[in-house]
N, C-alpha and C positions, 0 to 999 in steps of 0.2 A: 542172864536176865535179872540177877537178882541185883545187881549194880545198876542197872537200869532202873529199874523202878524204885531204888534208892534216890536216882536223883530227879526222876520225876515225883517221889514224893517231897523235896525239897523245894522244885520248882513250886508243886502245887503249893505251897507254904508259904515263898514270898510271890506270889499270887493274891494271896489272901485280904480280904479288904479292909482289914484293918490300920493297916500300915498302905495308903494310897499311895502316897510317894514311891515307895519302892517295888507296887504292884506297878506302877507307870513305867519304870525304868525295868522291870525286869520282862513285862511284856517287849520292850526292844531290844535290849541286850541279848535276852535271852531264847526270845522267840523269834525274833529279828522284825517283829512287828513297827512300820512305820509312824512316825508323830500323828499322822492323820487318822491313824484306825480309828475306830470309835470307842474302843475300848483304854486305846492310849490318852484320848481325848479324854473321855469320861473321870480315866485314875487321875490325869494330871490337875483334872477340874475340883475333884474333891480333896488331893493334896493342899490347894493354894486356901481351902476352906480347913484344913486339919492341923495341928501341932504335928511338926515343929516349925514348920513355915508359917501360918496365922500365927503364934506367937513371936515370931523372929518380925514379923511385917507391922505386927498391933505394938511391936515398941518403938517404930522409925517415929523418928520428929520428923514436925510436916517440910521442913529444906530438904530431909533426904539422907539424915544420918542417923546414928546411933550413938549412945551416951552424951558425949559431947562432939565438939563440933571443930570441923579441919581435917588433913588427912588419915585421919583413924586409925591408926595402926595399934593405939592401945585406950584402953585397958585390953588382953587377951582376956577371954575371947570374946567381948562383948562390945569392939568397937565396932565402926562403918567395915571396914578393912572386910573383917571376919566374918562380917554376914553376909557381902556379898557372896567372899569367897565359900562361905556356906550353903546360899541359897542357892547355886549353881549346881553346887553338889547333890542338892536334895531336889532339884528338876525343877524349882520356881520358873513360873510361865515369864518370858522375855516380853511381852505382852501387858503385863500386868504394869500399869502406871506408877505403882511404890516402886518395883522394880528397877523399872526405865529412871526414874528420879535418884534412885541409889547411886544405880550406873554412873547417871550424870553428873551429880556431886562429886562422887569419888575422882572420874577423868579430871575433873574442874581441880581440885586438889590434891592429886597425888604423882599426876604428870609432870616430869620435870623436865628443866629443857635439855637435857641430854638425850632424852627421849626416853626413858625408863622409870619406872614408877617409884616414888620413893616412900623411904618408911622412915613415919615422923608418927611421934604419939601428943605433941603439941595442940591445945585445943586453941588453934586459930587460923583461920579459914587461908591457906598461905601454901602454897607447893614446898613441899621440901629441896633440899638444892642435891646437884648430880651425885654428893659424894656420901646420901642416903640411898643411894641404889645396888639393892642384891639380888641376887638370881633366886632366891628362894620366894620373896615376894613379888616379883617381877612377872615372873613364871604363873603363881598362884593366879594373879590379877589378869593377866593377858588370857588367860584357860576361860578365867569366871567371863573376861568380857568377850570373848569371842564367842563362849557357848549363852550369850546373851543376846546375841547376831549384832556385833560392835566392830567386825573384821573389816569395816571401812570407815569407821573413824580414824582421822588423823593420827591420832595419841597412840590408840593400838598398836596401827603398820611401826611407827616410832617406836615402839616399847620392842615389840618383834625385833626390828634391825637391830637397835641395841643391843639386844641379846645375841643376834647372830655377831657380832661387831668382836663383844668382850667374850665367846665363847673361843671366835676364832683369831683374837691378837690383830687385828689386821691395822691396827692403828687408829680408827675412826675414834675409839673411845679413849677417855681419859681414865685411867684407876685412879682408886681415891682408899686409901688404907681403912679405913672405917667402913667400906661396904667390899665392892668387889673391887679386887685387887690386883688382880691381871687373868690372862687367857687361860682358856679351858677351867671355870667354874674356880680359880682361885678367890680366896675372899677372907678379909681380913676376921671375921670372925671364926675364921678354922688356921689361924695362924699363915693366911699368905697362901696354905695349899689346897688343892683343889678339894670343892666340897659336894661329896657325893646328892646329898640331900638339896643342896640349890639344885643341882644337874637334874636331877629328878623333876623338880618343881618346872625348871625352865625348859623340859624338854617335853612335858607335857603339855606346856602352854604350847608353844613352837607346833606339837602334833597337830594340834586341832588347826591350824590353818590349814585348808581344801587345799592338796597336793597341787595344782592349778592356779593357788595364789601365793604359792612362795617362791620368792627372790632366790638367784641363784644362791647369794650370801647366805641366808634359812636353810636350803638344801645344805649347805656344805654346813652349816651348825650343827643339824639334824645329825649325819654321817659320824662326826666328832664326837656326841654327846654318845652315841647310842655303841660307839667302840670306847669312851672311857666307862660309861657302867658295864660295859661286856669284859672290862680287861681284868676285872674282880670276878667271886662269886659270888653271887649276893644271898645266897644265904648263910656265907661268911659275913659279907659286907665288911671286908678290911680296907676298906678304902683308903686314903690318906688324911689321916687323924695331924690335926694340930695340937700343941702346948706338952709337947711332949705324951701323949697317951696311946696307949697301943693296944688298949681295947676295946673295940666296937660298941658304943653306944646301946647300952638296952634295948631301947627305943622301935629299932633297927625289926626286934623280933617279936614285939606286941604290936598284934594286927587290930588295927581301930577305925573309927567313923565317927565324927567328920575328919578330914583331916589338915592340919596346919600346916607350920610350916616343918613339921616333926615330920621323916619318912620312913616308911616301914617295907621290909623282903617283896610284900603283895605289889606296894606301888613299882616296884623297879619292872615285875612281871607287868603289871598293866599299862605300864607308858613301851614298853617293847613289843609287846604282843600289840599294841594302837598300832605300833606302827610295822607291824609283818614280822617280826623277831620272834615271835613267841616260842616258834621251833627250833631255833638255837637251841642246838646239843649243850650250850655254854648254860645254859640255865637250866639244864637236868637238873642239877641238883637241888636248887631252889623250888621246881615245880614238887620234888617229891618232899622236900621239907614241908610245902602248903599241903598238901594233904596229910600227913603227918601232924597237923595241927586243929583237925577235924576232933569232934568231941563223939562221944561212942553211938551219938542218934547221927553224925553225920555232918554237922553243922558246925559252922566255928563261931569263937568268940571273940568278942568284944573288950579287949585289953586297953584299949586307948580310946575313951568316950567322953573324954571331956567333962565329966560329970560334976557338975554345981559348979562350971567355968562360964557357961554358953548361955544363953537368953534362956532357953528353955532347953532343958536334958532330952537329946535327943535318940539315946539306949542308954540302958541300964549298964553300967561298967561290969564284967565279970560273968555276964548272961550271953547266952546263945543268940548270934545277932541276923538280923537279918539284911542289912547291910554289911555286913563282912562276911557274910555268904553270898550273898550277891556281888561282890566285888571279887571272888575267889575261881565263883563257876564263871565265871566271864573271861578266866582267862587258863580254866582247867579242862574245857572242850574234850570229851572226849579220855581224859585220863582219868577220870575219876572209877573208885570202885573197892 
């Protein structure tokens, strides 16, 4: 009993109205409460009214970007790029007309014709060309615009395929040494070999399409992606390291929010467990490293917060967070104690 009311005292906590946004997501997550509740209604209404979302929305210039203007991929983290892929994460209403504007500038400018989305930090209104396309923002962008309900825009299904394309070699796509570089998540910024952290990103975007609207090529990505992050441990995370290096990125093991294109042990559990893995004996040891990283009230922290990068600091670095607890019990069901 006493682990029980451990984490219903946890629950009660990102509950709490101070932090709306993640009282919104944790009523669903957690409670399996539906968008329509009134309660879900209510948190997500006074998130779009609260920091960090009113702050991230009151800096958009009236076209629909951030800083400057074209397909935003920098300054980190304060271009168009980032705050989509932020406002998604933080549960901004798809409703909301800054939103919907964001959305659209970015498809407008970051779609290329290869079908995948590119990263260019250039302030001019101009799609980047094919051989800026990598699975780590690919992934990130197709996540933010489908949980945006964007899953029948053109550009989307094309960014999708793409990814199913260059995951599985089938020939459709071209590699281009300066983004992705050939099949199964190879890419020229990890030396050519496959890069766990794009797979991550790309297979998260991939999940959220409604098992009903993916292509048999998608299915067969999906399968591929989710047997190369199971053929590690990820809370080794020895994945296949470029430029000669052979040990695992820091990164890997500070658990943070929001997050970029940086991946961390949590997110490998939360794109597996989206997608029915979660009970994979292959991630025992991962799930008990996450608990293992609990602080002695119970809660974990926030090692990766972006702090003084992002429009507005969205936790405190180094503090007990409540979005990396929310992201933890979401996929710790039941193990905790």
């Amino acid at each position: 009993m006493a682990a029980v009311q451990k984490v219903d005292d946890l629950v009660t906590w990102l509950l709490e109205p101070d932090q709306p946004a993640v009282r919104a997501a944790a009523l669903q997550r957690l409670l399996g409460r539906p968008p329509q509740d009134p309660e879900v209604v209510q948190a997500r209404a006074a998130a779009m009214r609260t920091d960090p979302i009113a702050a991230i929305l009151a800096a958009q210039q009236p076209d629909g970007w951030w800083t400057k203007p074209g397909p935003g991929y920098s300054p980190k983290y304060r271009g168009t790029v980032w705050q989509v892929i932020f406002l998604d994460q933080l549960g901004a209403d798809p409703a909301d007309e800054r939103v919907r504007r964001a959305c659209a500038y970015l498809l407008d400018h970051t779609a290329t014709s290869a079908g995948g989305f590119g990263i260019s930090g250039a302030a001019r209104q101009k799609a980047p060309p094919p051989s800026s396309i990598a699975h780590c923002l690919n992934g990130n962008l197709l996540r933010a615009f489908l949980g945006f309900g964007l899953g029948e825009d053109g550009r989307v299904r094309a960014a999708a395929e793409w990814a199913a394309s260059t995951i599985l070699g089938d020939g459709r796509a071209r590699f281009h040494a300066t983004g992705t570089s050939g099949p199964l998540f190879s890419c020229g910024a990890n030396d050519k070999q496959p890069c766990a952290w794009g797979a991550v990103k790309e297979l998260r975007g991939l999940a959220r399409i409604p098992p009903e609207h993916r292509s048999a090529s998608v299915e067969r990505a999906i399968e591929q992606a989710v047997a190369f992050l199971l053929s590690r441990d990820p809370a080794v995370a020895d994945y296949p390291m470029g430029w000669g290096n052979t040990t695992p990125s820091r990164s890997w093991f500070r658990l943070g929010f929001p997050s970029g294109y940086v991946t961390d042990v949590l997110q490998v559990l939360e794109v597996l467990t989206e997608l029915g893995h979660g009970g994979d004996e292959r991630l025992d040891h991962a799930r008990s490293w996450l608990l293992d990283q609990r602080d002695a009230s119970g809660r974990w922290t926030n090692r990766y917060a972006y702090t003084g990068k992002t429009e507005v600091d969205i936790e405190p670095q180094g503090r007990a967070s409540k979005w990396v607890t929310l992201r933890a019990l979401s996929v710790l069901a039941g193990e905790w104690g």
